[in-house]
Every structure is written in C-alpha cells, then in structure tokens.
N, C-alpha and C positions, 0 to 999 in steps of 0.2 A: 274644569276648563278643557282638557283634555277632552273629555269623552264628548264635548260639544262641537268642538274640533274634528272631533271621529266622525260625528253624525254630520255635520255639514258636508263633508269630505262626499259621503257615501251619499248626498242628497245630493250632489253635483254629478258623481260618475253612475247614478239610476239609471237616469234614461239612456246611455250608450248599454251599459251592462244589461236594460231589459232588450235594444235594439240587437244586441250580440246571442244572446240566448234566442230572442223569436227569429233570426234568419240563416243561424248557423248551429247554435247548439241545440236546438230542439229537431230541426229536420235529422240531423245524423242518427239521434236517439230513436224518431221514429222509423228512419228506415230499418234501422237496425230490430226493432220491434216489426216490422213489416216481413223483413225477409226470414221471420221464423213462423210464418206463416203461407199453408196455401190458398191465395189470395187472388181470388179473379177481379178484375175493376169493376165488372155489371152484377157482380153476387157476391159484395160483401158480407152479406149476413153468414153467408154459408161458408166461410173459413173456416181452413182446419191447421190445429197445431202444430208443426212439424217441427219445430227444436230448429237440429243442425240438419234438417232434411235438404232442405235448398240449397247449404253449399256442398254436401257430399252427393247432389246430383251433379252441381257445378262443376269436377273433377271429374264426372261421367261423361263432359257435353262436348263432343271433339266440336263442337260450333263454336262452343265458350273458347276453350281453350287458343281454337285458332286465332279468333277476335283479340283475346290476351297478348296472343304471339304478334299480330300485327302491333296494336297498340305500341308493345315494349319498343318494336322494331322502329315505328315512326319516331318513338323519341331518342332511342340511342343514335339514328341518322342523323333526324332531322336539326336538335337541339344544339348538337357537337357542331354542324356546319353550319347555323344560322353565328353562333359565339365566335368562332374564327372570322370569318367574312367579316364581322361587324366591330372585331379586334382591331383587323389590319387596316379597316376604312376609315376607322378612327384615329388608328396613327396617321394615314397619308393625310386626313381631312384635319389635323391637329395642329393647326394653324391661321395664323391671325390676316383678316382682310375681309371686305367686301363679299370677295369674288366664294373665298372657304364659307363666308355663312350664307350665300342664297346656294349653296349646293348643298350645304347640309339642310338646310331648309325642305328641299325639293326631296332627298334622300327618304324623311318618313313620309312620304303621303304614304305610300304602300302598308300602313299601320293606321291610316286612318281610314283604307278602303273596308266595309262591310265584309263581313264572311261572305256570307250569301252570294255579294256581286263577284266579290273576288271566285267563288267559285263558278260560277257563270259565264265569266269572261274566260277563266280557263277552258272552260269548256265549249265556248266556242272560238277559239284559240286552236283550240286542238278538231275541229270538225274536219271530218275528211274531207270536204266538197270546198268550203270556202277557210274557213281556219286560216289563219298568217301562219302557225307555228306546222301544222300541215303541211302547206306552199312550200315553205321553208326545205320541211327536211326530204318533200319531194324531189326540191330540186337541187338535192344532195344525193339523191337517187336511192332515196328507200320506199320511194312506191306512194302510192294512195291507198292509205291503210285507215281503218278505224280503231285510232291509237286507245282510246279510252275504253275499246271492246275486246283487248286485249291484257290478260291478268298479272304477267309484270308489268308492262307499261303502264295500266291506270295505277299499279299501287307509285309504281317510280314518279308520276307525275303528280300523284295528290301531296308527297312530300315537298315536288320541288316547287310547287305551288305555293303550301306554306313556307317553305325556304324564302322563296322573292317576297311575299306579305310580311315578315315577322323579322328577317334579320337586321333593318333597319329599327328594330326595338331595341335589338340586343346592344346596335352601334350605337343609342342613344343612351344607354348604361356607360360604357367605357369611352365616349366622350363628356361625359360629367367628370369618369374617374378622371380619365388625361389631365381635364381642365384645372384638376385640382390638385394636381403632382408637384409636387416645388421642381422648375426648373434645374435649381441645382444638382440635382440626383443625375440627371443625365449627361450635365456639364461634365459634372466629379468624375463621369464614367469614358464621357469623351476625352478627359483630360489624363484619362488612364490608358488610353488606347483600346476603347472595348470596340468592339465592333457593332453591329447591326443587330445580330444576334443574339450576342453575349448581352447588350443594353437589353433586350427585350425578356428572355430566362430569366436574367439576374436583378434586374429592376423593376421592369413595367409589369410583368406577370405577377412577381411576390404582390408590388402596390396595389395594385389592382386586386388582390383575390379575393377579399370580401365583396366587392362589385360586383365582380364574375359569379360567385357562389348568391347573391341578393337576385342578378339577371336569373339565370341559372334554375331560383325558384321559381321565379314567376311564372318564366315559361313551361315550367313542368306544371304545375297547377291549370293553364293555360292548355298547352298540349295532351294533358291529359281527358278531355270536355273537351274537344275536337268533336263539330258534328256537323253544323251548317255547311262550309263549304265540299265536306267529303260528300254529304247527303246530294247535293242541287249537282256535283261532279259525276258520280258515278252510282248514287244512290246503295253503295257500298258493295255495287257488281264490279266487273261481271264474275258473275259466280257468284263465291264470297271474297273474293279476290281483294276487295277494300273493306271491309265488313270489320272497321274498328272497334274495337268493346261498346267506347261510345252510342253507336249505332244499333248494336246486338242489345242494348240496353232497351232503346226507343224501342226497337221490333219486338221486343219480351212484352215491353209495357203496355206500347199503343197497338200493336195487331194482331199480337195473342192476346195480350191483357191479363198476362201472371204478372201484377204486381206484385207480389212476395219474390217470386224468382228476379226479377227485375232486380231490386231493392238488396238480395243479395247480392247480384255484380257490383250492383252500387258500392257495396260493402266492401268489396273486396277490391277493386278500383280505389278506393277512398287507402284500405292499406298500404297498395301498390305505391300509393304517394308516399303514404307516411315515408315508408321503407328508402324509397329513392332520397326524400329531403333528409330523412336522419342521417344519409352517408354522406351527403353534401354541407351538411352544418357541421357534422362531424369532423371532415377532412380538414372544414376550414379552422374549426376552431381549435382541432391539432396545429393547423401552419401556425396559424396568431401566437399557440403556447409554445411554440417550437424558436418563433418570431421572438419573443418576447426573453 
C-alpha cells in the first residue's frame, strides 16, 4: 500500500518536476558545460576545450570586471532605496478608506509598465531639446546638456529610472506584511509610550523581516537580468559608462558570438546571486532563531 502511495505521489508531481528540470535545471548545466568551452555561435563544430580557460581570462578582462563593478553597484543603490521608499509608503498608505485604496491602486502602475517603454520614456524625458526632465533642470539653471551622454549622469539615471519603476513592488510586499500585523503590537507599544521610531526598530521591522528578506530576493534575482530598459536608455554608453554585466553578456554573445565566454559570465552572475541570497536567508534565518 505504501509504495502505491509512493508511486501515485511521484505520478502527480512528474510533470512540474520534468517542467522544473527542462526550464531551469538543464540550462544552468548546459551553460555551465558551454563556458568550458571555446565556442563561436556560427562554428560550432570547431570548438575547443578549455576547462577553466574562460573564467581565468574573465579575471583578465578590465571590460568584465568593470560590467561586474557596475552591476554590484546598481544593486547595492538601487535595491536599499527602492525597500525604504516602499517601507514608509506603506506605513503612511496603511490605512482604511476609499480614498487609501485608489491611491494605492494608482501607486503600482509603474510595475506594470514594460521595460522597454519605461526605458524609452526615460529617455526622452531626459532629451536635451524637448525632455520635460531637461526643461526642468534647465530652468534650475544647469544648462541644456545631453544628460544621458554624460558617464555619471547616464549611470545615475538608469538607477533612478529603475528606482521610480520597481519601488512600488517592494511597497506592495510590506503593505501585505502591515495588513497582517495584529493591531495590538502597536497599541501595546502606544500604550508604552514608544515613539514613531522606537514602534518602527522594535516592532514593524523585526515583523516584517521575513517580508523584507522574500522582497529583497526577488528583486535581486530581478536586478540582477537587468537589460531591456538600460539597452533602449543608453545602450550601455557612453563609453562603457552603463555597460552592466547583463549587457557585456549579450555583446559577448550576439556581436562577438563567443558563446563559451558568454556562458561563463553567465556562470559567474548566476554565483553572484547565490552568494548575495545565502547572506540574505541567512541573516534572516539567524533573527527567526534569535526571535524564537
């Protein structure tokens, strides 16, 4: 009876477990079998071996490296400031009426705009000649400039681009968490004299931190595959001034056409996560056992 039991079991969760293998566990295997290879896309046949060749050039490639160094950069910015914004929005917007839910309503469209447009509209947003965001800061007297042909300003702006797109995701996290906070916790703390502050440290942060640390992945998984709207924004110029890993991937792949070296960044991208979500699950599953 048992092992009929077993087998039905395993006849039920097949087809996710072959859907999970063919879209997820087989591409990592094979890139990872790719980037030990050197590997043109038009002359397959004629590959050649190379073991750990690909990533001990990849430590050579000040291009690589740099792409790395932006990459990390957009998300230790970006990430940190989309979570706060979308904390405190959630507190003010953590309230019952009409009036609170068609503003939260109206809050994510900006998550439900396309990459693509969202970077388009940034970009002409930011046109020197007609741009609103242009206009703007002309007539705050910093000139008629081409902001985006400039190498801090385009990087500073493909961030703050995804800032306005993405941090109404994060508010949509931590107004679930709010929603489902027992009331009393905050009472109990008003009725202690805590403050603004002290309720927020000592309450809404701890309750929340599994939330926070669920948001947290997403968007790193997310941020990290960052490509549409930097591409149609600044096509990762000028220079290499925006030239996210992301990007340095596509250029390897599609206009050199070293899939193997490609496939290595892949590889190492794909660590990069692991590495960030292990300290993010970890920290949290310290508080819970610390909680507990």
């Amino acid at each position: 009876m048992n092992k009929k039991r077993t087998f039905k079991h395993w006849i039920f969760i097949l087809p996710a477990l072959i859907l999970v293998i063919s879209i997820l566990v087989y591409p990592i295997f094979y890139s990872i079998y790719m980037s030990t290879y050197d590997w043109n896309l038009f002359q397959s046949d004629s590959k050649k071996f190379l073991g750990f060749g690909n990533y001990l050039s990849l430590f050579k490639d000040r291009e690589f490296l740099h792409s790395l160094w932006l990459q990390l950069g957009f998300i230790v910015i970006a990430l940190p400031i989309e979570t706060i914004i979308g904390f405190f929005v959630a507190i003010l917007l953590n309230r019952d009426g009409k009036f609170y839910d068609v503003v939260r309503s109206l809050l994510l469209l900006p998550v439900f705009v396309l990459p693509v447009i969202s970077g388009l509209t940034w970009r002409m947003l930011l046109q020197p000649e007609y741009g609103m965001i242009s206009f703007i800061l002309e007539k705050l007297g910093f000139g008629v400039k081409a902001w985006l042909a400039e190498p801090n300003f385009a990087y500073s702006m493909v961030i703050i681009q995804d800032i306005w797109r993405m941090w109404p995701f994060m508010f949509m996290f931590m107004y679930a968490g709010l929603s489902g906070m027992p009331k009393e916790y905050i009472e109990a703390a008003q009725i202690d004299g805590a403050g603004f502050w002290k309720k927020i440290t000592k309450i809404i942060i701890p309750y929340l931190r599994p939330t926070i640390a669920t948001a947290l992945l997403l968007r790193l998984i997310d941020a990290l595959r960052i490509f549409s709207e930097v591409y149609v924004m600044t096509g990762g110029g000028p220079g290499n001034s925006t030239l996210l890993l992301s990007l340095y991937i596509n250029k390897q792949a599609f206009e050199f056409f070293n899939i193997g070296y490609a496939a290595a960044m892949g590889v190492i991208l794909l660590i990069v996560a692991l590495i960030i979500a292990f300290f993010i699950v970890r920290g949290n599953i310290q508080f819970e056992g610390e909680k507990g």
